[in-house]
C-alpha positions in Angstrom: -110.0 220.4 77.6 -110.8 221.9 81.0 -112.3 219.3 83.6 -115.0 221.6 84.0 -116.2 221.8 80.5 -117.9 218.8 79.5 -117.8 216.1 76.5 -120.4 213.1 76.0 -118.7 210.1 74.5 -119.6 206.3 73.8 -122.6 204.7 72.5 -125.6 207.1 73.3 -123.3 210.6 72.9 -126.2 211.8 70.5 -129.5 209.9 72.2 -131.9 211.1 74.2 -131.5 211.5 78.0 -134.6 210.4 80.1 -135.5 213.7 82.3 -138.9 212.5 82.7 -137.6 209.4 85.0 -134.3 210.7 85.5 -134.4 213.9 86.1 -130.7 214.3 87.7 -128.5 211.8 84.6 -131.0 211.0 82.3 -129.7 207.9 82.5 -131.9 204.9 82.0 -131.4 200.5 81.9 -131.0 201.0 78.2 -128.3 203.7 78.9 -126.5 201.1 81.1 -126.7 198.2 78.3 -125.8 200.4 75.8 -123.0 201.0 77.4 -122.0 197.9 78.2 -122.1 196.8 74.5 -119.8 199.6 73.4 -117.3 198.5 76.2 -117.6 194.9 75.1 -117.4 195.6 71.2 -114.2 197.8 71.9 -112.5 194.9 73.4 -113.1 192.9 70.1 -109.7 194.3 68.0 -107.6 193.4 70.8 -108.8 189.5 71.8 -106.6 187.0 70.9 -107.6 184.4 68.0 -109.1 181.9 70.2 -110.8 184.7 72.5 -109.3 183.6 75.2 -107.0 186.4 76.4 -107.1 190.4 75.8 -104.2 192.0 75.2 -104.8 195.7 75.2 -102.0 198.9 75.6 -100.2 200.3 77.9 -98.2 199.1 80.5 -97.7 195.5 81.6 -98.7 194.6 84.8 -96.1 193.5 87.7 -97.6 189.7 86.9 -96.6 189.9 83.0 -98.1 190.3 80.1 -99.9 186.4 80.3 -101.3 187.4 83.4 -102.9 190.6 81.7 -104.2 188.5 79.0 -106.5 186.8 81.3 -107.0 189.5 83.2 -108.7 191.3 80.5 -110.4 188.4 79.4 -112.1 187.8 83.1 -112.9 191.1 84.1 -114.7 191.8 80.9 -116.4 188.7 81.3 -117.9 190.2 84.4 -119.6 193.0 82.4 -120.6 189.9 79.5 -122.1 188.2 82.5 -123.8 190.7 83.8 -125.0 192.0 79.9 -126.1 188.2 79.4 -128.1 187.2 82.7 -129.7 190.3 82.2 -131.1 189.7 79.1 -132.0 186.0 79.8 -129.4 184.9 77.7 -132.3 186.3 75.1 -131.3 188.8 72.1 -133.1 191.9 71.7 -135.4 191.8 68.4 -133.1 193.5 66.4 -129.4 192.5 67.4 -128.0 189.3 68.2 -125.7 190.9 71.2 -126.3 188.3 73.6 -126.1 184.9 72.1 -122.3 186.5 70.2 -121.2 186.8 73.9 -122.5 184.0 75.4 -120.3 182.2 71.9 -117.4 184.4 72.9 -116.7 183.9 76.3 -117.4 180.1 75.7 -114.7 180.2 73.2 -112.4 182.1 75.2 -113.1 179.7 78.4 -112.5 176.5 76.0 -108.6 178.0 75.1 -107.8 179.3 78.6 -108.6 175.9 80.7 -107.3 173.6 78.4 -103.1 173.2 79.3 -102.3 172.2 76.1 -104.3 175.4 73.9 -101.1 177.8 73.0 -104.0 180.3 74.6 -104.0 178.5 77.9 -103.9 180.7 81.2 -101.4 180.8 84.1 -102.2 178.3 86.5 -103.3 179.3 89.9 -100.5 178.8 92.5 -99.7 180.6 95.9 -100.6 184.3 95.8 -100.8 184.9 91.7 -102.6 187.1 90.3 -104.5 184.1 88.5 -106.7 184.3 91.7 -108.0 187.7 91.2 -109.0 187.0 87.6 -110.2 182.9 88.7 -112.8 184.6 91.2 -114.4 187.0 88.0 -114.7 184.1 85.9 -116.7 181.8 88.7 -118.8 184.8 89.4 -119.0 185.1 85.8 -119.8 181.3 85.6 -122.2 181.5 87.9 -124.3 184.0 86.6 -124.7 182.7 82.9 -124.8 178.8 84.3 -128.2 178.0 81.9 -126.3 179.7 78.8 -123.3 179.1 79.1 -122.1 176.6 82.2 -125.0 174.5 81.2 -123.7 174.1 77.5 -120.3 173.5 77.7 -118.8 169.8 76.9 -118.1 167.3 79.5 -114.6 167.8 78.8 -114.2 171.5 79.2 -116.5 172.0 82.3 -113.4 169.2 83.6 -111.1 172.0 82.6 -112.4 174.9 84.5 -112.8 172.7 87.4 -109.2 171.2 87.4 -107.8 175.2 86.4 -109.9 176.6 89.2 -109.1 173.8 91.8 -105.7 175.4 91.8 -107.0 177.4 94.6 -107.5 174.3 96.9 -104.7 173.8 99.6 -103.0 177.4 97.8 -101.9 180.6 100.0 -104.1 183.2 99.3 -102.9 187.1 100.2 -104.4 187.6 103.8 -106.5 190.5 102.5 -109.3 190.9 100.5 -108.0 188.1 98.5 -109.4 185.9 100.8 -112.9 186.2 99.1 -111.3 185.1 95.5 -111.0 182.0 97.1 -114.5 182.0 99.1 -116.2 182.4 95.9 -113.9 180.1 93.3 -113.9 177.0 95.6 -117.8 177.8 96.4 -118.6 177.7 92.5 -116.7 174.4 92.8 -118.8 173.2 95.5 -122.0 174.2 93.4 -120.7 172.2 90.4 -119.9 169.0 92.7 -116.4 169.7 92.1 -113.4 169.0 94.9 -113.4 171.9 97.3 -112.4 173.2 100.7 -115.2 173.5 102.6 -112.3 174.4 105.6 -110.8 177.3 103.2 -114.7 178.7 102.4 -115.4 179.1 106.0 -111.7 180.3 106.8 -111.7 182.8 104.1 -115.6 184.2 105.2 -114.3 184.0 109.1 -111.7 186.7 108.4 -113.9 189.4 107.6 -115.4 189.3 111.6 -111.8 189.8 112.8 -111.3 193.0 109.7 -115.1 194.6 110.4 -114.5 197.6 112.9 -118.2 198.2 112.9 -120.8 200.8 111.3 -120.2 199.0 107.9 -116.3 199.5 107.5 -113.8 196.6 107.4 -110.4 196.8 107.2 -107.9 195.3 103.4 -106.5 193.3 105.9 -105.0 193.6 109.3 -104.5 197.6 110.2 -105.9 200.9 108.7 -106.9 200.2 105.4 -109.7 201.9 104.6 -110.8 202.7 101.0 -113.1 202.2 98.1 -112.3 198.0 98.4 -114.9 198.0 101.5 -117.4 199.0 98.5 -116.0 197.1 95.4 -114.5 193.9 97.4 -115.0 193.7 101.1 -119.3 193.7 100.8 -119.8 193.0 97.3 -117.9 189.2 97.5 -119.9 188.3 100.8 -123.2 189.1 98.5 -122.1 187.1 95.6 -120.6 184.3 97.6 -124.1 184.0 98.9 -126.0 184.0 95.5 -123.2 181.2 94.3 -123.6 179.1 97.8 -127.4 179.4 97.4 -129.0 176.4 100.6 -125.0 175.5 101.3 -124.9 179.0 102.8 -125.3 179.6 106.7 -128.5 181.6 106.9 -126.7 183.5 110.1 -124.1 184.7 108.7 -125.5 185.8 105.4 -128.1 188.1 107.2 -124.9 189.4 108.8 -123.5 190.3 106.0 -126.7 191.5 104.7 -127.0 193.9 108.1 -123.5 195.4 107.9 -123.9 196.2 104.1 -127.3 197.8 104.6 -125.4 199.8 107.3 -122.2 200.7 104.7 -124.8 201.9 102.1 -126.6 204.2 104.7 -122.9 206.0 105.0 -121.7 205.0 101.5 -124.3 207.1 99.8 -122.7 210.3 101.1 -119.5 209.6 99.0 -120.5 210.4 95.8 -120.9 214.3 94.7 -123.6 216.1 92.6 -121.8 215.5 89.7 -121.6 211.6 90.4 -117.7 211.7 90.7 -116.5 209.6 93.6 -114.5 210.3 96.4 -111.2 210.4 95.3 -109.3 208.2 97.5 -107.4 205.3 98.3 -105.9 202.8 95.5 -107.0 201.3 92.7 -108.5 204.1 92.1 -108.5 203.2 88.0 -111.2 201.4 88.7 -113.7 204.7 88.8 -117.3 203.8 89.0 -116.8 200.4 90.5 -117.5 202.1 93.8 -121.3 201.8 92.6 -121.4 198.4 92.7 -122.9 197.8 96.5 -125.1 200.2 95.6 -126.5 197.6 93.3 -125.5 194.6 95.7 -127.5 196.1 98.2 -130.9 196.0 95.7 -129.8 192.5 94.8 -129.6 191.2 99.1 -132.8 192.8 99.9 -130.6 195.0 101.9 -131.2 198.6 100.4 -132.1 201.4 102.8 -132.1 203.8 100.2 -135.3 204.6 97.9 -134.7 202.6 94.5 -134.6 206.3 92.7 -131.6 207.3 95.0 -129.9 204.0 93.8 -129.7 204.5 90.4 -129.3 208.2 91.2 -125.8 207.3 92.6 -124.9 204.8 90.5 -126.1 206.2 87.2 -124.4 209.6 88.5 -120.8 207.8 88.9 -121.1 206.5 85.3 -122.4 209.7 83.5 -119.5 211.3 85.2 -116.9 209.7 83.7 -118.8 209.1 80.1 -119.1 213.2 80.3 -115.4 213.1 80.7 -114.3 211.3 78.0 -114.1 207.5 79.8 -114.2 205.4 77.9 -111.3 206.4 75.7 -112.0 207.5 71.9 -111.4 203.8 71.4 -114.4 202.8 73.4 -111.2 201.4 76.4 -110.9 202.2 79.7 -107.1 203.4 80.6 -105.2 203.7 83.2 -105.7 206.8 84.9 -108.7 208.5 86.2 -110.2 210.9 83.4 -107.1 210.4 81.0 -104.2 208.0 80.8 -102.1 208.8 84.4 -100.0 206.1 86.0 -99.2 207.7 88.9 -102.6 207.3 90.2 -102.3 203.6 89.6 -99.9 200.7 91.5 -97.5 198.1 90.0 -99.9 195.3 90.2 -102.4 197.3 87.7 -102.0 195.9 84.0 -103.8 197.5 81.0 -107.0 195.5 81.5 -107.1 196.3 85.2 -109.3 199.3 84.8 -112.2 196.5 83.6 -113.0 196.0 87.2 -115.0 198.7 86.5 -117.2 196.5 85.5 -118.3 195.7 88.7 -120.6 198.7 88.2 -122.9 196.6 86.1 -124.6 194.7 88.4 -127.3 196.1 88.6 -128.3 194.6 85.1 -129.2 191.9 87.7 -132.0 193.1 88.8 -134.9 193.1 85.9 -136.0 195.2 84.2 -139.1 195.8 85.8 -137.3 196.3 89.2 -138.1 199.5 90.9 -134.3 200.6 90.8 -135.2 200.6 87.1 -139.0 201.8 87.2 -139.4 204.5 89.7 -138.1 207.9 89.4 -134.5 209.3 90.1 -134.3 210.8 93.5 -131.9 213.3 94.6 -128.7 212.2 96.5 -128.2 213.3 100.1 -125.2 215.7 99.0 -127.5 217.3 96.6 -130.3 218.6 99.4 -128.4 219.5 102.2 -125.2 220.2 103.8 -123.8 217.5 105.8 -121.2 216.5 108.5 -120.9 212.9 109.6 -117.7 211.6 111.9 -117.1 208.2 111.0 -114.7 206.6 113.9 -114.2 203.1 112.2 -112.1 204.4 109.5 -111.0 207.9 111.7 -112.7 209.9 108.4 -115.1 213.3 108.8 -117.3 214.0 105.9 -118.6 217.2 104.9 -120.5 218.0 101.6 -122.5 221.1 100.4 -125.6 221.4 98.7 -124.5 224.8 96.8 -121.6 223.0 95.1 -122.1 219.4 95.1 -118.7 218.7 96.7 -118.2 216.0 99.2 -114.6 216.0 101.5 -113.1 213.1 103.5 -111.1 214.3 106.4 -108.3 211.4 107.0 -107.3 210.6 110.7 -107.4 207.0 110.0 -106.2 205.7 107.1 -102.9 205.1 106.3 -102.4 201.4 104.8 -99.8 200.9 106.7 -99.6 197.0 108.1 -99.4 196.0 112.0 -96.4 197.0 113.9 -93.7 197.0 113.8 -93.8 196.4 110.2 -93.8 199.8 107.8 -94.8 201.2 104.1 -93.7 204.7 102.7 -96.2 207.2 103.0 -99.0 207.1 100.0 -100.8 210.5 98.8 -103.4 208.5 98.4 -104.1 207.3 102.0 -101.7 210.0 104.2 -103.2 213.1 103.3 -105.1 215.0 105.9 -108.1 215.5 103.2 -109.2 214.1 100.0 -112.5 215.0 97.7 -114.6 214.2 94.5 -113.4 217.8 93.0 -110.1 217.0 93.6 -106.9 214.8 93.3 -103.8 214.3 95.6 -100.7 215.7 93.8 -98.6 212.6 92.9 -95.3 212.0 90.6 -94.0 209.8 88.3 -90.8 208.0 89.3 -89.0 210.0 91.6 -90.1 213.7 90.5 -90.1 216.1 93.5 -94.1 217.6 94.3 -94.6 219.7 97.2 -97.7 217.6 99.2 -101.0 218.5 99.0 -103.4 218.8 102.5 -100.2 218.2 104.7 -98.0 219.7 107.3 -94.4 219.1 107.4 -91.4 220.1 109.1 -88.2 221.0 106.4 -84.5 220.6 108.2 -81.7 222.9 106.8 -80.6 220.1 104.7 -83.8 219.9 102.5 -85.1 217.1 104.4 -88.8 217.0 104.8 -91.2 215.1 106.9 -94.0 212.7 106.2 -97.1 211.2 107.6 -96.7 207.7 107.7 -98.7 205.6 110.6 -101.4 207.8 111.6 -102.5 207.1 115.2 -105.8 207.9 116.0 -106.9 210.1 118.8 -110.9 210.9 118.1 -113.2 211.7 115.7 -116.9 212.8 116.7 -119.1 215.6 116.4 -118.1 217.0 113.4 -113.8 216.9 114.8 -111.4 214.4 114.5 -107.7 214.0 115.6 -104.7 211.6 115.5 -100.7 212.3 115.2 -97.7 210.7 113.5 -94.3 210.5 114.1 -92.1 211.2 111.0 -88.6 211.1 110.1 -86.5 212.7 106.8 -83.8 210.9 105.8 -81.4 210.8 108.8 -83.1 213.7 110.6 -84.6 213.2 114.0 -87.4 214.2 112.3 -91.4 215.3 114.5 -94.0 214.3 116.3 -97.2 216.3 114.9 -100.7 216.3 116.1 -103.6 217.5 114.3 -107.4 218.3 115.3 -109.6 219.0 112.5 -113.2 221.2 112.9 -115.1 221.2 109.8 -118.4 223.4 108.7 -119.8 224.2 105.5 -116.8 224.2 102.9 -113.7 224.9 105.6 -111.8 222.7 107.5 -109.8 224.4 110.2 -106.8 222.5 111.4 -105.0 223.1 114.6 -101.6 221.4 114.6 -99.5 220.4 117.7 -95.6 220.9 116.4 -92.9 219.3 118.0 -89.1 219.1 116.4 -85.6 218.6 118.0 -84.1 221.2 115.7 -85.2 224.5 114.5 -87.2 223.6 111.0 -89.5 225.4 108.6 -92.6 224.3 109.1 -95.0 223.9 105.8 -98.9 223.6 105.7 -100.9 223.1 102.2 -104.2 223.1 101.1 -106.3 221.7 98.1 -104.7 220.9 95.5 -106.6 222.1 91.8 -105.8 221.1 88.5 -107.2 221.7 85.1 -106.4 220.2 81.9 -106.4 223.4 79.5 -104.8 226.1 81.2 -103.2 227.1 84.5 -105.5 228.0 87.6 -105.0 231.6 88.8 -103.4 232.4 91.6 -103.2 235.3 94.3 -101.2 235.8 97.9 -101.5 238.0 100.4 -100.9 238.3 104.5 -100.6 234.7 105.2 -103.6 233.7 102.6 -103.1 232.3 99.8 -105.6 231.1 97.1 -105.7 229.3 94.2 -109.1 229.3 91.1 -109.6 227.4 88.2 -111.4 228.5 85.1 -114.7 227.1 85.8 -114.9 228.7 89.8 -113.1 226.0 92.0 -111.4 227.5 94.7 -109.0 226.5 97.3 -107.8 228.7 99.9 -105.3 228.3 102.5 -105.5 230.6 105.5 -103.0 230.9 108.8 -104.6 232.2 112.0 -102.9 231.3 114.5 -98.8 230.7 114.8 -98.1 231.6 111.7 -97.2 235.4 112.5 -93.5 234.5 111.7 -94.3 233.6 108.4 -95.2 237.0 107.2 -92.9 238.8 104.6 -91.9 237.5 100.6 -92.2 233.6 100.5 -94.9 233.5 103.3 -97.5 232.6 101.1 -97.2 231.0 97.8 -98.8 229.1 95.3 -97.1 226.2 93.8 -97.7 225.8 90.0 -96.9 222.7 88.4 -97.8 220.0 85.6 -98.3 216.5 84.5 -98.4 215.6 88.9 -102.2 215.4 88.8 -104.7 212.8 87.9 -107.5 215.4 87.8 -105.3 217.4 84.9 -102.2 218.3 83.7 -101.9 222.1 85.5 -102.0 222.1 89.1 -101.9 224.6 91.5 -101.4 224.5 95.8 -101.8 227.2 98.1 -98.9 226.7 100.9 -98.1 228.5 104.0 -94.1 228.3 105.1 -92.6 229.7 108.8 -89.8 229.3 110.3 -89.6 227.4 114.0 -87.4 226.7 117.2 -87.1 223.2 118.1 -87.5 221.7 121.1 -90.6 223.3 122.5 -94.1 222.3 120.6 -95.5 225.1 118.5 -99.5 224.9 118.1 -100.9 226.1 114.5 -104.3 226.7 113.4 -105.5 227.1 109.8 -108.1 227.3 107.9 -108.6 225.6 104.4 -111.5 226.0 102.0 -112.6 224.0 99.1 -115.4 225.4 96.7 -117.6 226.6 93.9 -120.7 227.8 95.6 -121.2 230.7 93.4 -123.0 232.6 96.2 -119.5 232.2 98.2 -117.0 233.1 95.0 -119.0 236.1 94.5 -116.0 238.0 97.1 -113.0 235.0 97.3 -111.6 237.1 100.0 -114.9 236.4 102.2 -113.9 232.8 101.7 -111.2 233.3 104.6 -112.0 237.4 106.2 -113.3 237.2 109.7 -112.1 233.7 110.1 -109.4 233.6 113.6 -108.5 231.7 116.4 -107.9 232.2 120.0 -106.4 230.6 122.9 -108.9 230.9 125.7 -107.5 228.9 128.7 -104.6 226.3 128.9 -106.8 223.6 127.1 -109.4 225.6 124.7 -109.4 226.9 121.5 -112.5 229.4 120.0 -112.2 229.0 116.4 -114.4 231.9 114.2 -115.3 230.9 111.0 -115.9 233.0 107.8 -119.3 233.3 108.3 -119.2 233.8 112.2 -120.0 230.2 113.2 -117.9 229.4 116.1 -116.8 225.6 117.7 -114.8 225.2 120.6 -111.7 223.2 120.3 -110.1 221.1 123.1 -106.5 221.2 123.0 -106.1 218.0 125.3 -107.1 216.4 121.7 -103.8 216.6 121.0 -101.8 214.4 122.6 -98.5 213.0 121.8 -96.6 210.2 123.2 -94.5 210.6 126.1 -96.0 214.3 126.5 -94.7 216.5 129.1 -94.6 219.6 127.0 -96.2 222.8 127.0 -97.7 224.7 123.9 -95.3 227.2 122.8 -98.2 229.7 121.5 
């Protein structure tokens, strides 16, 4: 099946969609409930006896197969939570849905607290991944305390209280995992349990010295910047709040409050027409989690988006995956992103990691008569207009188009990499120059060569290729953005490359400061497209190269300025290949190749395209004609697009370390 064409699975594949008040998904609450039954009933075949511990395929995690157990166990009880609070613990007239979870999560609590149950789960000790899954289950806790907290024994609420008190005095993962902590050992404080009032305020202090401003924080010390500012970094703060209730300083929760209201301003502009996410950063097997501030936002009295855009979003991001067969034809969520694909996932992820996703269902918090609920679906900003925004905490440029739907991220920011002088290898998904909800970076099992997608690299004689590690910043305003990186290749000398990026419409031009010690070939890629059914089409010309799958996207790859070497066979290519993309199994990249001196910098400019605007695909070859470049004066640059638009481009933007060089042009 192509990604383009379409398939409705799960509970409501053959019910009716709501037009009337949600005119963009259809989607309503029951559509959300429904959905969080099928997920819950498909769990059922793989619980252990005593419920206590989910043991679903696929690969074990890097913590061991105990440690998926309760992983499945406490991230589905998340979505049970969320399903049961709901509901007010009440069942509907004609099911008994909610009082059989609120008796299964009970039973599965009962076996995983107590130490002697041959069900028990792994105690939590210094950095183990029993802290991920303990914070779930006091959210979870907290959330159902009348119908299920309320009810337990004497003797197991002494359980849960002596399991999670394992986080008291532990070394928690100076990252996000700092707020597992905040909100275990403040459930234990609400429950007059032994806590660390020291550890709460520790844990909650962090995220001033992470927050970079505008709404963006930091996983941790450095440039990490992803989808865990959405799913982790404002979404604990919010519940840690509903869980602290009076205990909570009243500052710093409107803080909080403030700098999430200011996220969801931006975060709103991630999503595309067809609800699929930005595709970036890890974890990304977690999909629709992203919605969740969305929903967090409604919950704070924080929202500045009208209730219909809410569930716009957040209803978009989940009919985007049901429509693409997520959950699996056993009602399971997999590791992957559409299908099963572990390269798109990390070591840590187990087979029940994906059921963060349930995260998403918040919003089941919010009753029914809530206006997110009530008032009409409104349209999303990416579905009205075309947009640029420059966000400098993170060093990322958006630009979406109405005509298509698409949103890009332009990356001068993110890298993950921690604090000097420590290092990481390079990820594909945090180092390449763009990313997109149309689109997937091209990454490998094991140790299977890929040519990289949205880079530039230099290639040494001996095969050797470059990669963007620590990206250093340099600016990003106005609709242009900047940084450079110093990369090695093996034992090469290796380059020092700067890149400005302009963006308008659908292209991106990128104007690339080269610097090697030895003569190189020097790369550049575009977007890279896959498709699960067939091959995408490719064509080449005079430094152009362009790439189409069946159902319109095209990505286009343009040199128009240093790149005159590069003409003749090879110039130009398109790199076909399979099973290297999360999007689907046949991929295709558009790549530009040249040969280059050392010593002396070389400046580039390209131009890259990503679209389906049918008005545009109506000629391809328009996608990139009448685009050029040219040097004005020592430190300017008049770039043309397609269309005639033109930006000026300061050269000065890209600076380099130690620089004393002039532009080789």
């Amino acid at each position: 099946m192509t990604v383009s064409q379409h398939r409705s699975t799960g509970p409501f594949a053959r019910s009716s969609l709501d037009h009337a008040l949600s005119p963009f998904t259809g989607y309503t609450r029951e559509h959300w409930e429904a959905s969080a039954d099928h997920l819950l009933t498909s769990l059922l075949p793989y619980a252990s006896p005593a419920m206590a511990q989910y043991r679903l395929p696929g690969r074990t995690g890097h913590a061991g197969v105990w440690s998926d157990g309760l992983e499945g166990y406490a991230r589905s009880f998340i979505l049970a939570a969320f399903r049961i609070a709901g509901a007010q613990g009440q069942n509907p007239a004609d099911s008994n849905v909610i009082s059989a979870l609120t008796e299964r999560y009970a039973a599965g609590l009962t076996a995983g607290t107590d130490p002697t149950h041959p069900e028990c789960w792994p105690p939590i000790t210094d950095r183990s991944q029993a802290m991920v899954e303990a914070a779930s289950v006091a959210i979870a806790l907290h959330e159902t305390r009348p119908w299920l907290w309320d009810q337990l024994s004497d003797r197991v609420q002494g359980n849960t209280v002596s399991w999670l008190g394992g986080f008291i005095g532990a070394t928690v993962n100076d990252s996000n995992w700092r707020l597992f902590q905040v909100v275990a050992e403040e459930f234990l404080a609400s429950v007059g349990a032994p806590h660390s009032r020291a550890e709460i305020d520790a844990g909650l202090a962090r995220l001033d010295d992470w927050y970079r401003g505008d709404g963006w924080y930091t996983d941790g010390d450095g440039q990490k910047f992803d989808s865990y500012n959405a799913l982790a970094l404002h979404l604990y703060p919010t519940l840690w709040a509903r869980i602290a209730g009076p205990r909570a300083d009243a500052g710093l929760v409107a803080v909080h409050r403030e700098r999430l209201r200011t996220f969801i301003n931006t975060h709103q502009h991630f999503f595309g027409s067809d609800g699929a996410p930005v595709h970036q950063g890890r974890s990304l097997t977690y999909r629709y989690a992203t919605a969740a501030p969305l929903w967090a936002a409604a919950l704070a009295d924080a929202n500045p988006l009208p209730p219909g855009r809410t569930r716009r979003l957040a209803s978009g991001a989940l009919k985007h995956f049901a429509d693409r067969g997520v959950p699996d034809q056993n009602g399971l969520l997999t590791l992957g992103w559409y299908r099963p694909y572990l390269p798109a996932t990390q070591a840590y992820s187990g087979p029940a990691s994906p059921y963060w996703a349930s995260k998403a269902f918040l919003g089941l918090l919010l009753k029914p008569d809530h206006p997110v609920w009530t008032e009409a679906e409104e349209s999303g900003p990416v579905d009205d207009a075309d947009t640029v925004l420059s966000l400098p905490a993170p060093g990322w440029l958006l630009h979406t188009t109405a005509a298509d739907g698409i949103v890009r991220l332009v990356n001068h920011g993110s890298d993950r990499q921690p604090p000097p002088p420590a290092s990481l290898p390079e990820s594909p998904h945090y180092t390449r120059l763009a990313y997109s909800t149309a689109t997937a970076p091209q990454t490998a099992h094991d140790d299977v060569p890929i040519t990289t997608d949205n880079h530039v690299w230099a290639e040494f004689p001996s095969g050797a290729a470059t990669q963007r590690g620590r990206i250093h910043p340099l600016a990003c305003d106005a609709g242009v953005a900047a940084s450079w990186h110093r990369s090695s290749a093996h034992n090469q000398h290796g380059a020092v490359i700067s890149t400005a990026s302009v963006v308008y419409g659908p292209w991106e031009v990128r104007v690339h400061r080269v610097h090697t010690p030895a003569a190189v070939t020097l790369h550049e890629s575009g977007w890279a497209l896959a498709d699960d059914r067939e091959p995408c089409a490719g064509e080449t010309g005079d430094l152009w190269a362009l790439a189409r799958r069946t159902d319109g996207l095209t990505s286009v790859l343009a040199g128009l300025l240093g790149w005159e070497s590069a003409k003749g066979p090879g110039a130009a290519s398109i790199v076909h290949s399979e099973q290297l993309n999360a999007v689907g199994h046949h991929s295709a990249l558009p790549v530009l190749s040249a040969p280059a001196v050392g010593g002396e910098p070389r400046l580039l400019v390209t131009l890259t395209v990503l679209t389906r605007d049918p008005a545009l695909l109506r000629s391809p070859r328009a996608l990139f004609r009448g685009a050029h470049a040219e040097h004005t004066t020592d430190q300017q640059l008049i770039v043309q697009f397609p269309d005639g638009a033109r930006r000026r481009v300061a050269t000065n933007l890209l600076a380099q370390p130690e620089d004393s060089h002039t532009l080789h042009l």
